[in-house]
C-alpha positions as CSV (number, residue, x, y, z in Angstrom):
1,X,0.0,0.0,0.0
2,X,1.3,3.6,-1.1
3,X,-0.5,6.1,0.8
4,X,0.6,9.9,-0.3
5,X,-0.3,13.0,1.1
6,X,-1.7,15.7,-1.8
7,X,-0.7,19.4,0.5
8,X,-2.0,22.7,-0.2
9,X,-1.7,26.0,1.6
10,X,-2.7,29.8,1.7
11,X,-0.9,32.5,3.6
12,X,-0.7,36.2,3.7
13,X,1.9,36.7,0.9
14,X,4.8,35.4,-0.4
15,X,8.1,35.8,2.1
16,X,7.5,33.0,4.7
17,X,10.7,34.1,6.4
18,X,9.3,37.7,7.0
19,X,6.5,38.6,8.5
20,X,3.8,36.7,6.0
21,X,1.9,33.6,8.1
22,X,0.1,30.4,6.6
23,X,-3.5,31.2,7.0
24,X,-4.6,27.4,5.7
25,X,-3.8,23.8,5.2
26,X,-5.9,21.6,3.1
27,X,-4.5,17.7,3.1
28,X,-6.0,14.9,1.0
29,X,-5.3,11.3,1.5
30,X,-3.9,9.2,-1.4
31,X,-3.8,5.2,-1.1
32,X,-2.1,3.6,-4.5
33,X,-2.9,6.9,-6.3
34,X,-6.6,6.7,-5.6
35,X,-8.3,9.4,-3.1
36,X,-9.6,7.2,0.1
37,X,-12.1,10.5,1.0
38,X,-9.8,11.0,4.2
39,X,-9.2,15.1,4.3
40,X,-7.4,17.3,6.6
41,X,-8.0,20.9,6.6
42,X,-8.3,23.9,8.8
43,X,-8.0,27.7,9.0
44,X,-5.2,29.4,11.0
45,X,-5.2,32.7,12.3
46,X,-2.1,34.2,11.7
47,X,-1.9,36.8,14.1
48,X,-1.6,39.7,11.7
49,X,-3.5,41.6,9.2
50,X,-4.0,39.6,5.6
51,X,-3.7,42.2,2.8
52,X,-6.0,42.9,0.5
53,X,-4.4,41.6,-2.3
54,X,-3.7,38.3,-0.6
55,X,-7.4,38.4,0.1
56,X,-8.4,38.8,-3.7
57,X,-6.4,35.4,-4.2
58,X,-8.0,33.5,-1.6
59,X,-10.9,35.1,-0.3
60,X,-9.8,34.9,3.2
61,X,-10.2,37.9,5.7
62,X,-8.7,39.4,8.8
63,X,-12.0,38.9,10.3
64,X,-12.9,35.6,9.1
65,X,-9.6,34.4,10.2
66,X,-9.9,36.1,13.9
67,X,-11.4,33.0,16.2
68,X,-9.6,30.2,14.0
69,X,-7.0,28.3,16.2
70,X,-3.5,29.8,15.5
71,X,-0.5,26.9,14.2
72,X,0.8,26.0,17.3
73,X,-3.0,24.7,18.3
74,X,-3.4,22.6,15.1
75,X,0.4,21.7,14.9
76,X,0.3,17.9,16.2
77,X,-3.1,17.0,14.4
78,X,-1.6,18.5,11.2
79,X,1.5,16.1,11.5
80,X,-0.2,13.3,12.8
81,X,-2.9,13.5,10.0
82,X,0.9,13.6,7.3
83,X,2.6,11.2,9.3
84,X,6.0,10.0,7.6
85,X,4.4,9.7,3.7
86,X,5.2,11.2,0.5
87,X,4.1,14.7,0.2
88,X,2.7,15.6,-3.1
89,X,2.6,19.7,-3.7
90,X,2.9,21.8,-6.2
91,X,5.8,24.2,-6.4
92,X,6.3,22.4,-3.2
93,X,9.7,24.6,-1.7
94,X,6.7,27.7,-1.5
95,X,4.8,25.9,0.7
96,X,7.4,23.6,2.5
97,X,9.2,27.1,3.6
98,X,5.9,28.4,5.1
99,X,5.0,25.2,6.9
100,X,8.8,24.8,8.0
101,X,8.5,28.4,9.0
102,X,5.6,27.8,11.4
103,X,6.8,24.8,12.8
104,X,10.2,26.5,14.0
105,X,8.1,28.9,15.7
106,X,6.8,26.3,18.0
107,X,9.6,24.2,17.8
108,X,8.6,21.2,15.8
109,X,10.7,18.9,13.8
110,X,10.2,20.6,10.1
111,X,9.6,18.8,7.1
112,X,12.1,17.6,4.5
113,X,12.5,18.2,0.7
114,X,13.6,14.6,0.6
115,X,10.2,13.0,1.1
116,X,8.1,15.6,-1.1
117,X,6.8,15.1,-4.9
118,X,7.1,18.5,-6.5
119,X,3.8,18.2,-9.4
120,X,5.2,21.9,-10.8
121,X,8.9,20.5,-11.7
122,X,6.9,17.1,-13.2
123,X,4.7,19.5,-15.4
124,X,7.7,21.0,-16.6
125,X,9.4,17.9,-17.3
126,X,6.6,16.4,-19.1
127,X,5.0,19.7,-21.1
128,X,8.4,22.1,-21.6
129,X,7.5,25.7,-22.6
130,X,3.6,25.4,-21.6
131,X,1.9,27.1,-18.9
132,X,2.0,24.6,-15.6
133,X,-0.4,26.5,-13.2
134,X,-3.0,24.4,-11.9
135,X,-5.7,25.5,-13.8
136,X,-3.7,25.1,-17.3
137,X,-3.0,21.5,-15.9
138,X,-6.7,21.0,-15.4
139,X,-7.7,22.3,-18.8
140,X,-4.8,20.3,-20.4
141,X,-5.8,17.0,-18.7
142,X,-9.5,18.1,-18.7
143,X,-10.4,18.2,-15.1
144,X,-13.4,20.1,-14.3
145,X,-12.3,22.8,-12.1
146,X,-15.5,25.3,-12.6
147,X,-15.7,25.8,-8.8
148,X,-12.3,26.9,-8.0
149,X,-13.8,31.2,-8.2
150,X,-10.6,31.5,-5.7
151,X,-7.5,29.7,-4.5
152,X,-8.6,27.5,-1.4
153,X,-6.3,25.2,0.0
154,X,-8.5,21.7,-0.1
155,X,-10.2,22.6,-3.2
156,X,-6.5,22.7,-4.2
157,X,-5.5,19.2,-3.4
158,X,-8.4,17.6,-4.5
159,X,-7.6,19.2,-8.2
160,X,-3.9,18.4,-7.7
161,X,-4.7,15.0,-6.8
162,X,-6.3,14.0,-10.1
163,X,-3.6,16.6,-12.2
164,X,-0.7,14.1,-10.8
165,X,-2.5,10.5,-11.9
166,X,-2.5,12.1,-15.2
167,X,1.0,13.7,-14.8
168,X,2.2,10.1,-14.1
169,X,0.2,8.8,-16.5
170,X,-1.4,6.5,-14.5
171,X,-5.3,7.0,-15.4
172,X,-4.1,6.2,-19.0
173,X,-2.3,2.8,-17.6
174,X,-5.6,1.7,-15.5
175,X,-7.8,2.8,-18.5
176,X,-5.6,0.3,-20.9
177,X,-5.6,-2.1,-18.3
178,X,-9.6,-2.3,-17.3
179,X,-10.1,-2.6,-21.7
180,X,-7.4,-4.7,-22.3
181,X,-8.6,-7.7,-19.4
182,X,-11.6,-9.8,-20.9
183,X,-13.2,-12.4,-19.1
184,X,-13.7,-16.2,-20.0
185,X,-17.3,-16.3,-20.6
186,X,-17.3,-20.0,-19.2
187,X,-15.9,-19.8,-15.8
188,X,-15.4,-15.6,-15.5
189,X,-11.6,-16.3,-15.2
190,X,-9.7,-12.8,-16.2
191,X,-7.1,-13.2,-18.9
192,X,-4.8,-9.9,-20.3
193,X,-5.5,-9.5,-24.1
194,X,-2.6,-7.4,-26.0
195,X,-4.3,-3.8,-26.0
196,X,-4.0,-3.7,-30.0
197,X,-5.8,-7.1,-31.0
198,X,-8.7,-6.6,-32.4
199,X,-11.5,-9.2,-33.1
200,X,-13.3,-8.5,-35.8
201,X,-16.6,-10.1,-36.8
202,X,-16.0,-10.0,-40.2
203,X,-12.9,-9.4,-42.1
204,X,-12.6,-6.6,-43.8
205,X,-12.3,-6.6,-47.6
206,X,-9.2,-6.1,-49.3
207,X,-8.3,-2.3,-50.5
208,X,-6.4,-3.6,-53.9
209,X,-8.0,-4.6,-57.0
210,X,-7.5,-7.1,-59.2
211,X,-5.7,-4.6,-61.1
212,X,-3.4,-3.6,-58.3
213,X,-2.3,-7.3,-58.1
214,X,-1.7,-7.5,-61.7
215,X,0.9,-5.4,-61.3
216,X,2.8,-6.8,-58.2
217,X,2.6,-10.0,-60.1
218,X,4.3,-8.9,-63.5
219,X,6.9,-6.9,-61.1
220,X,8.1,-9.6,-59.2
221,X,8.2,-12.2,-62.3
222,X,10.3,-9.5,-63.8
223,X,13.2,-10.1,-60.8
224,X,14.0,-13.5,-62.1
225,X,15.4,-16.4,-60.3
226,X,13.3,-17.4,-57.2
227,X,12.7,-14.7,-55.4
228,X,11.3,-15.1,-52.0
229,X,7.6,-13.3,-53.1
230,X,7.1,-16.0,-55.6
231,X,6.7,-18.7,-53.1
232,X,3.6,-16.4,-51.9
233,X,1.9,-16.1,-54.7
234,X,-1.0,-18.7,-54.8
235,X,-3.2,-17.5,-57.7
């Protein structure tokens, strides 16, 4: 069993070792690349002010923020929930360097790069040159993503967890595999049938005419000797 962890977060700007705070986490549980439904996610008040123009990303307030349970209160559910799995996140040293941030602060073990999955740097592996945002991945691998009006941190991970089966091109593999396994009609017995044989109820008629074959004929008799096609040619 592979469980991962897909990890998303929101804070209040973009220096995690200044004075910007992660304002939300948003965890979902992966078992063998499949979502289980297990979730982690809470709201953090960061003990400052969230700019405006961190709020037009994200949506989240000063005031909404205000009785939410500041990081050190959530900190031991948060890495219980994680436990010692793969982290899958996207641009992950953004949000690694906020979490590690926080957990200095209250002097917790912090996380390291070694055991995270960075989705941005497989994007660009895989699609050099194109845009590798979330929502370009989404379009690209046609994920609806219609209710993501604003960044939030689960909503995130859920997305992120389908971009990174496609990414690995996984979904593709389990499609193949689901077509390509017919059963034996007499005992239901599975059996793996080569993905490009195709049974065909009737053959299909040939494309060359009686003309076309005229013509190999006279070509090949023209080589002399005993050519290998002669030995082919029944009619």
């Amino acid at each position: 069993m592979q469980r991962e962890i897909v990890l998303d977060t929101e804070t209040t700007g973009l220096n995690a070792q200044g004075d910007d705070r992660l304002i939300e986490i948003g965890c979902v549980e992966i078992v063998n690349r499949v979502p289980t439904g297990n979730e982690y996610h809470c709201y953090i008040n960061p003990d400052r002010e969230v700019p405006p123009e961190a709020e037009a990303i994200h949506g989240l307030s000063t005031q909404f923020l205000l009785d939410k349970k500041r990081f050190n209160e959530i900190a031991e559910e948060f890495l219980e929930f994680i436990g010692q799995d793969t982290l899958v996140i996207h641009n992950a040293p953004f949000d690694i360097g906020f979490l590690n941030a926080e957990l200095e602060r209250c002097r917790r073990q912090t996380l390291t790069m070694d055991r995270v999955v960075d989705t941005l740097t497989l994007a660009r592996r895989k699609h050099p040159g194109s845009s590798n945002n979330l929502d370009a991945l989404c379009k690209r691998y046609g994920i609806d993503n219609s209710k993501r009006i604003k960044h939030g941190a689960l909503m995130d991970s859920l997305l992120l967890a389908e971009v990174y089966v496609e990414l690995l091109g996984e979904r593709q593999a389990k499609l193949e595999l689901a077509h390509t396994h017919r059963k034996n009609p007499t005992n239901g017995s599975e059996h793996r049938q080569p993905s490009s044989s195709i049974i065909r109820a009737k053959k299909l008629p040939s494309r060359l005419t009686h003309a076309d074959l005229e013509k190999h004929r006279e070509f090949v008799n023209s080589l002399g000797g005993d050519v290998i096609w002669k030995r082919y040619d029944t009619n």
